[in-house]
ROMAR-719574 format. One line per 2 residues: their letters; for each residue x, y, z of C-alpha. Coordinates in Angstrom, 2 decimals. Layout:
BEGIN
a> X:Y:Z ~ ...
! end
This chain:
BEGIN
xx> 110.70:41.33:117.17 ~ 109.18:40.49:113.56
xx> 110.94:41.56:110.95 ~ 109.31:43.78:108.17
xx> 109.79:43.34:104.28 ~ 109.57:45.78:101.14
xx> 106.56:44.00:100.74 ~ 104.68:45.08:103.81
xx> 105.19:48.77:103.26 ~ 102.93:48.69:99.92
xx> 105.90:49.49:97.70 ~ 109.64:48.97:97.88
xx> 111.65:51.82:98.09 ~ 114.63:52.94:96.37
xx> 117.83:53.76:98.74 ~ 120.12:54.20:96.35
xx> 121.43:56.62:93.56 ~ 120.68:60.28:93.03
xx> 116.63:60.19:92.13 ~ 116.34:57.90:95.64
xx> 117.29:61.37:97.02 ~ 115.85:63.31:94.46
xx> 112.08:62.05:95.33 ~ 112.46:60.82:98.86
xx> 109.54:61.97:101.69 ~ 111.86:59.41:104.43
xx> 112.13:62.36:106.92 ~ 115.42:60.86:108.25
xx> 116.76:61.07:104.55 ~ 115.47:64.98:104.33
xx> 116.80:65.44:108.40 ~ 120.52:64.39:105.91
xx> 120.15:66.61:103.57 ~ 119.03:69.33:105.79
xx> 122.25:68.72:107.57 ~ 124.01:68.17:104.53
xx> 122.85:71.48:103.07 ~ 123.70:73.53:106.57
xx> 127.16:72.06:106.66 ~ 127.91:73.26:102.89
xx> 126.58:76.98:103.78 ~ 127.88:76.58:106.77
xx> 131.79:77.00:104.54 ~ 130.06:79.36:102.98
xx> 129.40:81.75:105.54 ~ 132.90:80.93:107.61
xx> 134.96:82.26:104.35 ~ 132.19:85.27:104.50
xx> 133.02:85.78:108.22 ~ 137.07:85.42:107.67
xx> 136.94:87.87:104.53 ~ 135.35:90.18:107.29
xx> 138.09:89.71:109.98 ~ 140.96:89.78:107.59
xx> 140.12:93.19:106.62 ~ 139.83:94.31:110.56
xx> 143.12:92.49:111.54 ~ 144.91:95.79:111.40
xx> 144.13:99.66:110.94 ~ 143.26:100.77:107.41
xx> 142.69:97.55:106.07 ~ 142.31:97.35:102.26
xx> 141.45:93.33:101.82 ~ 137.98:94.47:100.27
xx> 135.85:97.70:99.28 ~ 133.39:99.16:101.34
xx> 130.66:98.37:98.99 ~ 132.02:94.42:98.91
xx> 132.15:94.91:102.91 ~ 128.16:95.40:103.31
xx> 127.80:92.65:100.96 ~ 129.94:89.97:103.19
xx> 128.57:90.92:106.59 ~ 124.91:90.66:105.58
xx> 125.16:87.41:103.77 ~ 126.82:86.25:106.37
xx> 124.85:87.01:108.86 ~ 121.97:85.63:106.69
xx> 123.79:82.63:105.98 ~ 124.54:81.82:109.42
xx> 120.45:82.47:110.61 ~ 118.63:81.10:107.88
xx> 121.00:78.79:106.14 ~ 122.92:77.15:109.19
xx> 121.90:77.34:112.47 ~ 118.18:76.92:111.33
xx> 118.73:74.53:109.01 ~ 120.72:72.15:111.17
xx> 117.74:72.04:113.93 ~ 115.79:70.99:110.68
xx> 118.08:68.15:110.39 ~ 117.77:67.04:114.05
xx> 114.15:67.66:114.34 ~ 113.47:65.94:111.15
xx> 115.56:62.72:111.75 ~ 114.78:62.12:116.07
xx> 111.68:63.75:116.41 ~ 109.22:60.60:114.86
xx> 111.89:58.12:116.14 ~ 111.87:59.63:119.86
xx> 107.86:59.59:120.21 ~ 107.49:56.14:118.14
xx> 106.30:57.40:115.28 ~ 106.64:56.17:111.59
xx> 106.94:59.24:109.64 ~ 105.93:63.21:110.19
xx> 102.27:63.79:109.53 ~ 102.89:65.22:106.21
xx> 105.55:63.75:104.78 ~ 105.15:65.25:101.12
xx> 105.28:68.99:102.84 ~ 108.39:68.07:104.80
xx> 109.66:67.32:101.06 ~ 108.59:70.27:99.60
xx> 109.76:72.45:102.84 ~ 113.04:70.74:102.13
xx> 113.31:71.69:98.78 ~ 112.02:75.61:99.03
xx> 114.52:76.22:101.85 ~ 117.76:74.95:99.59
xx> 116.06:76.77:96.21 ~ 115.73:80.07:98.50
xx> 119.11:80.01:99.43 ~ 120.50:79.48:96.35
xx> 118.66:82.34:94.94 ~ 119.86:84.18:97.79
xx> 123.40:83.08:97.10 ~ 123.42:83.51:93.43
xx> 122.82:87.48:94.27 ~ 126.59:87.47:94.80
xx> 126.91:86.74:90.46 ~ 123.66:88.12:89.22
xx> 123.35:91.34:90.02 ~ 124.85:91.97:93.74
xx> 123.88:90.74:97.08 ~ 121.88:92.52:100.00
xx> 123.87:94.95:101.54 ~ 121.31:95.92:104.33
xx> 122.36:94.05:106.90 ~ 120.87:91.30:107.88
xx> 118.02:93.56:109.85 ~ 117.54:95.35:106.42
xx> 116.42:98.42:108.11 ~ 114.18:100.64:106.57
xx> 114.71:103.33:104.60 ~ 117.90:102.11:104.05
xx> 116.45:99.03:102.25 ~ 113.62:100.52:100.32
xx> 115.74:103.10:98.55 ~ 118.22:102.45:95.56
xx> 116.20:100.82:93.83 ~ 117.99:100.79:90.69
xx> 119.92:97.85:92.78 ~ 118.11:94.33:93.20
xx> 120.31:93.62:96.43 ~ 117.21:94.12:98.44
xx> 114.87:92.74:96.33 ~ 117.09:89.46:97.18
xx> 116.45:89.86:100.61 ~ 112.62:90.44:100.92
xx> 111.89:87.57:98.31 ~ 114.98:85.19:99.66
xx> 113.63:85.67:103.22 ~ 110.14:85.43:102.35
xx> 110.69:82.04:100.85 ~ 112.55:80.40:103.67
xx> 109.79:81.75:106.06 ~ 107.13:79.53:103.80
xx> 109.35:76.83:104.15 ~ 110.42:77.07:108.03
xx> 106.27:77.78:108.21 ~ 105.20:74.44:106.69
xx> 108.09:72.33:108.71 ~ 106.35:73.92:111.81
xx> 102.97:72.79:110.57 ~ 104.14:69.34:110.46
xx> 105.63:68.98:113.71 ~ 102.87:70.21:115.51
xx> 101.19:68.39:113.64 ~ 103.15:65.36:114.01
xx> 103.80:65.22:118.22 ~ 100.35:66.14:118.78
xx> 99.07:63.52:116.64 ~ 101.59:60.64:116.14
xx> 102.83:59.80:119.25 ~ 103.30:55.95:120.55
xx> 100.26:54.66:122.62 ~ 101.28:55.81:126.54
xx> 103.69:59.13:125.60 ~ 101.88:61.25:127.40
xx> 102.89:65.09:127.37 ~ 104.50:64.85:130.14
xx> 107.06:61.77:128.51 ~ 107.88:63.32:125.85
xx> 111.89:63.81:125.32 ~ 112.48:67.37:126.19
xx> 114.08:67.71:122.78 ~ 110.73:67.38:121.54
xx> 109.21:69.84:123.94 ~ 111.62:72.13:122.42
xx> 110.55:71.67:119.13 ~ 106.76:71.62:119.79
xx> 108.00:75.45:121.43 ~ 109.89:76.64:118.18
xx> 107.27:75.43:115.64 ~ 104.94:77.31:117.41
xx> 107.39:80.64:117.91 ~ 107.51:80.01:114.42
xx> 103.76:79.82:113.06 ~ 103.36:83.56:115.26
xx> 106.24:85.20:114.13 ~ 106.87:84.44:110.38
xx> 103.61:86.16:109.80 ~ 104.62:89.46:110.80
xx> 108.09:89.57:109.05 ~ 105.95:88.43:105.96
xx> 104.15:91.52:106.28 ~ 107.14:93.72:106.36
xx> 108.71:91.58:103.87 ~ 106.30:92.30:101.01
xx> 106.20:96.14:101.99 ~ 109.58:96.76:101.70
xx> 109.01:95.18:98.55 ~ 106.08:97.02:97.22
xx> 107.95:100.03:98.49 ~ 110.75:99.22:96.20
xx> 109.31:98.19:92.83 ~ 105.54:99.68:92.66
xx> 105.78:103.28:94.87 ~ 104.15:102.27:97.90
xx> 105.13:104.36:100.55 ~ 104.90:102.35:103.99
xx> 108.10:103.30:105.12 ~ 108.53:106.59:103.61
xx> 108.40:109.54:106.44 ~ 107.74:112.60:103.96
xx> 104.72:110.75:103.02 ~ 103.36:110.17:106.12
xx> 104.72:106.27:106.10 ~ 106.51:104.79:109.36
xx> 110.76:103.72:109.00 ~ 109.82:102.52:113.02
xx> 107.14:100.53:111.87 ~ 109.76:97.98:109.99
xx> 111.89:97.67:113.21 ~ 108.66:96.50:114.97
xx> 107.68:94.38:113.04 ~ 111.53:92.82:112.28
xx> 111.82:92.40:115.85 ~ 108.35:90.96:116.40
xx> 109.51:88.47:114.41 ~ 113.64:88.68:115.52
xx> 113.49:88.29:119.10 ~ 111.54:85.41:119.11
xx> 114.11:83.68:116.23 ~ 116.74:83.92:118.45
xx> 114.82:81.17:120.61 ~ 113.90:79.02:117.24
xx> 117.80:79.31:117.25 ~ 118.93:78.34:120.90
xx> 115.98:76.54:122.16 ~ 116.94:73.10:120.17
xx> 120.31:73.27:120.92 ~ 119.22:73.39:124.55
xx> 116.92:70.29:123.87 ~ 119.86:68.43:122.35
xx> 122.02:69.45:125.70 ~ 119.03:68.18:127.80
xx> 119.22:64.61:126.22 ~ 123.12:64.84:126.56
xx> 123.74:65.31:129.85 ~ 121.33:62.59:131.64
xx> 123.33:59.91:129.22 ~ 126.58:61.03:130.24
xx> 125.76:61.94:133.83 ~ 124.14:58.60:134.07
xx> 120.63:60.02:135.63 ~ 117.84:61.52:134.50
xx> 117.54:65.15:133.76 ~ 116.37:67.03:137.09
xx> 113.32:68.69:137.31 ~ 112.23:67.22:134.18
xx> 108.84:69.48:134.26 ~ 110.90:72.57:135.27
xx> 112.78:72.26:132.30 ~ 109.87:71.52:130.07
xx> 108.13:74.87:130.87 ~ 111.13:76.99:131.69
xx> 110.88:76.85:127.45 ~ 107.69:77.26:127.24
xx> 108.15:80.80:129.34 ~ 110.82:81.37:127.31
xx> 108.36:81.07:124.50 ~ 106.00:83.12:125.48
xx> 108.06:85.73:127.25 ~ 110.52:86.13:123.85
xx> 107.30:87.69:122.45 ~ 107.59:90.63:124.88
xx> 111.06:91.81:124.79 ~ 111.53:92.77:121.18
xx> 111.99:96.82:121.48 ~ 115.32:96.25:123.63
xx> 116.58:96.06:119.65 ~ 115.66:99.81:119.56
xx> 116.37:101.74:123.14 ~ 117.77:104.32:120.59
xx> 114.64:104.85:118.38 ~ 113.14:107.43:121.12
xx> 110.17:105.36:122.35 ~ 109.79:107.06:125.81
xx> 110.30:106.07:129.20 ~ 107.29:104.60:129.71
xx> 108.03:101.97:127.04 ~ 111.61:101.67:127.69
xx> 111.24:101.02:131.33 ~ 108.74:98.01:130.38
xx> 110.78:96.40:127.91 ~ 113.91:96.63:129.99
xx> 111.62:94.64:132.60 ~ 110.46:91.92:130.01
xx> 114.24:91.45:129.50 ~ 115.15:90.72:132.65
xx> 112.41:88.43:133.39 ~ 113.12:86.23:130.23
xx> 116.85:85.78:131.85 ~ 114.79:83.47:135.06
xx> 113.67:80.90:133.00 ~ 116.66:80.51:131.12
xx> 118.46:80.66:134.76 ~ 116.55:77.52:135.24
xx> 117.25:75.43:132.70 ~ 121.24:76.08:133.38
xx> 120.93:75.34:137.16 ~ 118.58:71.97:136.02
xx> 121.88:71.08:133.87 ~ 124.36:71.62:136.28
xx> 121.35:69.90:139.31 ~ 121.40:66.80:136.24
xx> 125.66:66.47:136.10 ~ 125.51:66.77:140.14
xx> 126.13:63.33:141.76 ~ 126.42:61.55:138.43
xx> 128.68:59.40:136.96 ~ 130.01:61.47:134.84
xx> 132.17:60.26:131.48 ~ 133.37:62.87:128.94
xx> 133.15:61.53:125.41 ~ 132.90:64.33:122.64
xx> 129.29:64.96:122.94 ~ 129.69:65.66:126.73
xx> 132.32:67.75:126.15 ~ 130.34:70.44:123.30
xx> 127.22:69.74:126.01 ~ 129.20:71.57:129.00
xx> 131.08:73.88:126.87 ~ 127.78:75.06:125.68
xx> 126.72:75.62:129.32 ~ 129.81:77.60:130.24
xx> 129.37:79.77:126.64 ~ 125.71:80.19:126.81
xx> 125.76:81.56:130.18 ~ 128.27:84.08:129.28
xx> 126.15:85.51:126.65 ~ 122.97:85.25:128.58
xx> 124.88:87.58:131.31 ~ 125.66:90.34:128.76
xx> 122.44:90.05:127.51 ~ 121.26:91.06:130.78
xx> 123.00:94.14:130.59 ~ 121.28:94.92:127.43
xx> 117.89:95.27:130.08 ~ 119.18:98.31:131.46
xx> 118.22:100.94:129.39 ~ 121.13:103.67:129.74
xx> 123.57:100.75:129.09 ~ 122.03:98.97:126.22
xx> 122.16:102.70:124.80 ~ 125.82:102.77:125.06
xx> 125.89:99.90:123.62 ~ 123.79:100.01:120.71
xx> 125.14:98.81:117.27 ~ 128.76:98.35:118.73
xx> 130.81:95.52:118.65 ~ 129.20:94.23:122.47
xx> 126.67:93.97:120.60 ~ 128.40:91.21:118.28
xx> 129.78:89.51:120.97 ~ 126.59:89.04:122.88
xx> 125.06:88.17:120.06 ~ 127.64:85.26:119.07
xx> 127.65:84.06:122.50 ~ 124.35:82.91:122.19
xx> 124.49:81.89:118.91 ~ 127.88:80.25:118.43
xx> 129.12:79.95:122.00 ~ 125.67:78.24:122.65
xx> 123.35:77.34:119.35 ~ 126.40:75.71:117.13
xx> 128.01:74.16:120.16 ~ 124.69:72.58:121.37
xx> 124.05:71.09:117.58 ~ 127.70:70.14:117.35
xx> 127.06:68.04:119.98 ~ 124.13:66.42:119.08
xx> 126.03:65.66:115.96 ~ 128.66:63.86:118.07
xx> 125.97:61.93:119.92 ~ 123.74:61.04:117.16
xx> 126.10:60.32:114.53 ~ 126.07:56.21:115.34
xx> 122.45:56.58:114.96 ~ 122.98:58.47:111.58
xx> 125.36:56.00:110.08 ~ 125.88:53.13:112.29
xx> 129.46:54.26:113.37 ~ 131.05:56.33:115.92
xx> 133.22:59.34:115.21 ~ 136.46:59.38:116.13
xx> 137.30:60.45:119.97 ~ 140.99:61.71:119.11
xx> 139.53:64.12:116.19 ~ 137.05:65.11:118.77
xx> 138.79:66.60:121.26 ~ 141.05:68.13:119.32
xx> 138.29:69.95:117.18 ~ 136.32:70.79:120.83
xx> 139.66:72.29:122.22 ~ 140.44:74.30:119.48
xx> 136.84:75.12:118.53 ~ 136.66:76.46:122.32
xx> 140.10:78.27:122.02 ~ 139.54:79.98:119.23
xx> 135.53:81.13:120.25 ~ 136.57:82.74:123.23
xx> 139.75:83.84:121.25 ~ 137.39:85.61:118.47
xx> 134.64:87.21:120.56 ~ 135.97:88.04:124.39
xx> 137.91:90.64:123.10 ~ 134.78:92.35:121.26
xx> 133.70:92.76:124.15 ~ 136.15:95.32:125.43
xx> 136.08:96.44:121.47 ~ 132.61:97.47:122.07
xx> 132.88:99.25:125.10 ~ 135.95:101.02:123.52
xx> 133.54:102.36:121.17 ~ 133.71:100.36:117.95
xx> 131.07:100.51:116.03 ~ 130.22:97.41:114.40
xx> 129.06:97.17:110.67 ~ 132.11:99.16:110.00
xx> 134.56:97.98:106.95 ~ 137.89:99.82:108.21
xx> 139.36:101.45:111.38 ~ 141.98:104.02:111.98
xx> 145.60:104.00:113.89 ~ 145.41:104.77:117.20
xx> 141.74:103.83:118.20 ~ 143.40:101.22:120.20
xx> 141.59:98.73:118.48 ~ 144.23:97.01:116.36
xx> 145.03:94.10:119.15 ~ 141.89:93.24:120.49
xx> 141.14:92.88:116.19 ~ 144.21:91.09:115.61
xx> 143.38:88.55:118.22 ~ 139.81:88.25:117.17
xx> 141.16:87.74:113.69 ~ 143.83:84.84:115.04
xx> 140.41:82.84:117.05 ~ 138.28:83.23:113.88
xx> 141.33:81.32:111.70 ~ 141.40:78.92:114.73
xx> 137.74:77.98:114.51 ~ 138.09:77.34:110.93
xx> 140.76:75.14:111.48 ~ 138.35:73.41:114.57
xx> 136.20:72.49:111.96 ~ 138.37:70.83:109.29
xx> 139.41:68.27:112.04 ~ 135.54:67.62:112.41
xx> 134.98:67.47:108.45 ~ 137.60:65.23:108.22
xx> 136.59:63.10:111.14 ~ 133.32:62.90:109.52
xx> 134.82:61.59:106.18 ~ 137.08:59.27:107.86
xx> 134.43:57.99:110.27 ~ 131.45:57.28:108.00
xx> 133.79:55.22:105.65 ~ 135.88:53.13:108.59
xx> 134.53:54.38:111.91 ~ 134.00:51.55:114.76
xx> 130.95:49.94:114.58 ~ 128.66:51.50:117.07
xx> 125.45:49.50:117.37 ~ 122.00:49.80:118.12
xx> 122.77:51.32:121.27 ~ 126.08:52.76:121.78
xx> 125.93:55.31:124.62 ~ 123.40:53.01:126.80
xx> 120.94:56.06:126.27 ~ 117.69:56.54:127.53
xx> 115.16:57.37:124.72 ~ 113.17:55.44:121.84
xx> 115.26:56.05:118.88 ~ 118.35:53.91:120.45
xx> 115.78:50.72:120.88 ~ 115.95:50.49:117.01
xx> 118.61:49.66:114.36 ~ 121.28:52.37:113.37
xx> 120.80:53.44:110.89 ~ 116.83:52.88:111.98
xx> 114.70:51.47:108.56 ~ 112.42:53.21:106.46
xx> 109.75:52.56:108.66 ~ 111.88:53.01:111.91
xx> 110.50:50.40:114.29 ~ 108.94:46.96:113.27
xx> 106.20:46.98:115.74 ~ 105.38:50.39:117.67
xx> 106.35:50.52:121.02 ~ 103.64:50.74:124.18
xx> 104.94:53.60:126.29 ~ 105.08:53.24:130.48
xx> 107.72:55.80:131.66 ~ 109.63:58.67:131.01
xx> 112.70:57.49:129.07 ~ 111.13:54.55:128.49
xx> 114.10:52.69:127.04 ~ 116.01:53.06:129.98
xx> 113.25:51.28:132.06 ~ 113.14:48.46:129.57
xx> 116.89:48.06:130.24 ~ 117.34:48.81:134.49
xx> 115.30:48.14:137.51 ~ 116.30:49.06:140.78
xx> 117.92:47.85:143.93 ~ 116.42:47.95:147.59
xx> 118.67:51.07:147.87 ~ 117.49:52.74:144.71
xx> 120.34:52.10:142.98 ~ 119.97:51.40:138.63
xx> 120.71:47.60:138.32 ~ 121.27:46.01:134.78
xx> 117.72:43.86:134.07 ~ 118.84:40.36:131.86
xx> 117.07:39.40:128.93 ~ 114.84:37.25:130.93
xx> 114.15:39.59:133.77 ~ 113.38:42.76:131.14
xx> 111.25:40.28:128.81 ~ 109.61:41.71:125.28
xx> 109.05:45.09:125.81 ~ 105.32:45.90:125.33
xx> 104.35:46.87:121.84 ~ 101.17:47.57:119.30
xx> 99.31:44.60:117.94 ~ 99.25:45.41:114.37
xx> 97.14:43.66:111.65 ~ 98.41:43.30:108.11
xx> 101.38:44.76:106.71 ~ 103.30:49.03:107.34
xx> 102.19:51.02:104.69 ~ 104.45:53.74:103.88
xx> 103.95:56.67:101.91 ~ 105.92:56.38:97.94
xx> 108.12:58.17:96.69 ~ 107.50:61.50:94.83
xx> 109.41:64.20:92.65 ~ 106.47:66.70:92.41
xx> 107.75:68.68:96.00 ~ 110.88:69.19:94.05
xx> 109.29:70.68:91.61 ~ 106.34:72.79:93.58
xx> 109.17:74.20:95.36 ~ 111.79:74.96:91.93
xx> 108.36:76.74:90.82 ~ 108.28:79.03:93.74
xx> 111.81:79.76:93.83 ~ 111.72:80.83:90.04
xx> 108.61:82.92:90.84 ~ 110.62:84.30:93.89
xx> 113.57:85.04:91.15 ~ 110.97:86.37:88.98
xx> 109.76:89.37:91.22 ~ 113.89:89.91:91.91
xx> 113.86:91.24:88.16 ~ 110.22:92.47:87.94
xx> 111.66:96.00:87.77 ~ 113.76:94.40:84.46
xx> 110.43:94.72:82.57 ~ 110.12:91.71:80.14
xx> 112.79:89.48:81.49 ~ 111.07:89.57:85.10
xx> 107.88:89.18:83.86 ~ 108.73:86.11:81.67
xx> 110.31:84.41:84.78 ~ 107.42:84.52:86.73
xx> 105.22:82.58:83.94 ~ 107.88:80.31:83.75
xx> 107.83:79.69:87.68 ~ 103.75:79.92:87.47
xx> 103.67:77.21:84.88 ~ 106.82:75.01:87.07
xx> 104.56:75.42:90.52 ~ 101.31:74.54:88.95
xx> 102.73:71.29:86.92 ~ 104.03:70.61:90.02
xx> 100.62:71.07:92.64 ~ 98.63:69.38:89.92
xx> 101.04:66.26:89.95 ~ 101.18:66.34:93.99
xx> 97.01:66.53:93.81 ~ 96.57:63.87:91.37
xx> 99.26:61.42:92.59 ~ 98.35:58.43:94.82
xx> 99.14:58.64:98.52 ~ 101.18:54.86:98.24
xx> 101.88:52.87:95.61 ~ 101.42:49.07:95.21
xx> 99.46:46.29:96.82 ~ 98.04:46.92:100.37
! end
């Protein structure tokens, strides 16, 4: 394989020091800091989430205010959606997706930058409600008219702008994915050999570019309800409080996929490495998401069984629910079809790959109960409802990312994490999940409501909240033993290689970490998991035999002419994106008269230097 200098990419880039990170476009450097940026809000919302169990360990409790209480659940429920669990498909997405279909870069590599940026600039905003004026207290589902009145508060100001920021910036990373696979892919990748990981994120981008739309909409009423008297959720004035849970669920329902369905791509490129075959029913799996996809769009009013729809309405929706559980059936018995007859090791990643099986189908099956209408009544807004809920998206979502972190982190950094540290942070990260949310389960049913900041004596709810209380302290703990394993392992880890797992896709056929430019020549594609067939052959019996380097020969690759041209460096993304942000902090305060209205020039004046400088700067820098 040649090897590629600074030289051939038209300029030579800067990997080190803050302003290398500062103005990079490299989308496995922004895949880091999305990761990076998750795993810090990530702390964030776990001390949110064990201020909220301390205070329901026992009856009465007295840890915080009720005020403080509806404060801490709805940032952390935020947190966890928009700040973590979306955030850290980012970071996967960003970093495998060009290096598993042979690409260079993402199609636009200045708008991954700038998505980058918005996202962390709309959290912090979002964050910085806790200091400057008090943070949403809404819930996280900021239901109307509950947001739209006191508006002498800004809480829920922070919400509509905070959320309608990170949709922009979710919206233009879904742009450039699509973008991306459809465009970008290695000569022979053909729909149909495309990673399933990829599948999965050519599914969310596009559950994302239908969806954000409509919760933009009812973002920017609930806002113009607030500061300028409109009245679009306002029932005396003939306005609709129904019409915001439509359209929040319009856009909810389907998030919960952008949430799980990457995580489930990540499991699907676990298992065949571990089981040592290739995923079964490899087409099954690919459009079992692509139901899911489409069918997410149909089952939003299960949310709101309580709002009085009607029969009619009710008994259709409960359908839609059930008939979104048989693709998702699919995909679990094409994972268990995969690990059947294999060979099957259990290092770390295999580990968080079948615990996520065993979680996710636990909260798929109460999720099911949630299509039957008189049921999903009873359990409305109770603590089932939590527990479903975190099943999915804890039990399966954070497991399936944790172990694509596991798998990928050689190809990250060059060096495996530590196996000891592993299991002991899967064990107890297991314990302590079941630990925290089984027992809401029977809380629910019990008849706790959730959303509630204190309980009293003899509810017999004080064990089943004591235990949950225990798990949540446990899964903290889980995750110190992976923090420090990450530490530890990125300064003296074992060396992994290109190659450590014997895997089957394109990004373990380059260096780890890859280079800027991730492959030297661009690979010609002949298979599914192409890599693998570069690597084994078969016997008469069908059997995988190891190919020598002179049986497998130079795998097949592009003929290119001249040198790689890469894309430069640029800080202007940063600052589009600080420009927003202060215009986003700017309509916070509008109702503060001058001091609002002086913030938004200043952001006006920040986003225009910066779309100027992005217009006017060149494309690449140097000699071509």
């Amino acid at each position: 394989m040649a090897m590629t200098t600074t030289e051939d990419l038209g300029y030579t880039p800067s990997t080190k020091g803050l302003w290398s990170w500062i103005t990079t476009i490299d989308h496995k450097r922004i895949g880091i800091l999305y990761a990076v940026s998750a795993l810090v809000f990530f702390i964030v919302a776990g001390v949110e989430a064990l201020l909220i169990r301390m205070q329901l360990a026992t009856a009465n409790g007295t840890l915080v205010s009720a005020d403080a209480y509806n404060q801490l659940f709805t940032m952390h429920g935020l947190t966890m959606v928009f700040a973590v669990v979306m955030p850290i498909a980012a970071a996967f997405q960003n970093y495998f997706v060009p290096l598993m279909i042979g690409a260079r870069d993402v199609a636009f590599p200045r708008l991954n930058a700038f998505s980058y940026w918005l996202f962390l600039f709309s959290v912090v905003l979002l964050t910085s409600s806790f200091f400057l004026g008090g943070s949403p207290d809404g819930a996280w589902v900021g239901y109307a008219p509950l947001s739209t009145q006191i508006t002498e508060y800004v809480r829920m100001d922070y919400y509509s702008i905070g959320a309608q920021l990170l949709g922009y910036a979710s919206l233009g990373s879904s742009i450039n994915f699509v973008a991306t696979i459809f465009t970008m892919r290695a000569p022979g990748m053909t729909l149909m050999r495309m990673p399933i990981f990829v599948w999965m994120t050519v599914v969310t981008s596009f559950l994302l570019i239908f969806s954000l739309p409509v919760i933009g909409v009812g973002l920017w009423q609930i806002f113009f309800d607030r500061n300028f008297g409109a009245l679009f959720y306002e029932a005396q004035a003939a306005g609709d409080p129904l019409l915001w849970q439509h359209l929040f669920w319009i856009f909810g329902h389907p998030e919960v996929y952008v949430l799980i369905l990457p995580a489930m791509g990540i499991i699907s490129e676990v298992l065949p490495v571990f089981s040592r075959k290739p995923i079964f029913g490899y087409a099954f799996v690919v459009f079992s998401g692509i139901a899911i996809g489409f069918l997410g769009f149909g089952v939003w009013a299960h949310h709101m069984f309580t709002a009085g729809m009607g029969p009619v309405a009710e008994a259709g929706f409960g359908l839609a629910t059930m008939l979104i559980a048989i693709p998702t059936g699919v995909k679990i018995f094409n994972w268990i079809g995969t690990m059947w007859g294999g060979k099957l090791t259990f290092p770390t990643p295999m580990l968080f790959a079948i615990g996520f099986i065993a979680m996710f189908l636990i909260g798929g099956i109460s999720g099911v109960t949630h299509a039957v209408v008189p049921a999903n009544t009873q359990q409305h807004d109770s603590y089932y409802v939590v527990a479903h809920f975190h099943y999915v998206l804890f039990g399966g979502a954070v497991f399936g990312y944790v172990a694509g972190a596991y798998y990928w982190f050689p190809k990250w950094t060059g060096r495996l994490l530590n196996a000891t540290l592993g299991y002991w942070h899967f064990w107890l990260m297991f314990l302590g999940f079941n630990l925290t949310f089984a027992p809401q389960h029977i809380l629910g049913l019990d008849g706790m409501p959730r959303r509630t900041y204190r309980y009293a004596e003899g509810m017999g709810w004080d064990l089943w909240n004591l235990m949950s209380t225990v798990g949540a302290f446990l899964i903290a703990v889980s995750f110190l033993f992976f923090i420090w394993n990450v530490i530890v392992s990125y300064r003296n880890g074992k060396i992994a290689g290109n190659d450590p797992w014997d895997a089957r896709t394109l990004e373990w056929s380059t260096t780890s970490p890859p280079p800027v430019h991730n492959f030297d020549e661009i690979p010609i594609v002949h298979h599914q998991d192409d890599f693998w067939y570069q690597k084994y052959g078969e016997d008469e019996g069908g059997r995988a035999v190891r190919l020598t380097p002179e049986q497998a020969g130079k795998p097949d690759v592009v003929e290119e002419t001249g040198g790689i041209h890469m894309p430069s460096p640029s800080y202007y993304p940063l600052v589009s994106a600080a420009g927003v942000a202060v215009l986003g902090a700017g309509l916070v305060f509008i109702s503060s008269g001058v001091i609002g209205f002086a913030v938004l020039a200043a952001g006006a004046v920040v986003t225009l230097w910066g779309l100027v400088g992005w217009a006017a700067e060149p494309v690449t820098r140097g000699s071509h």
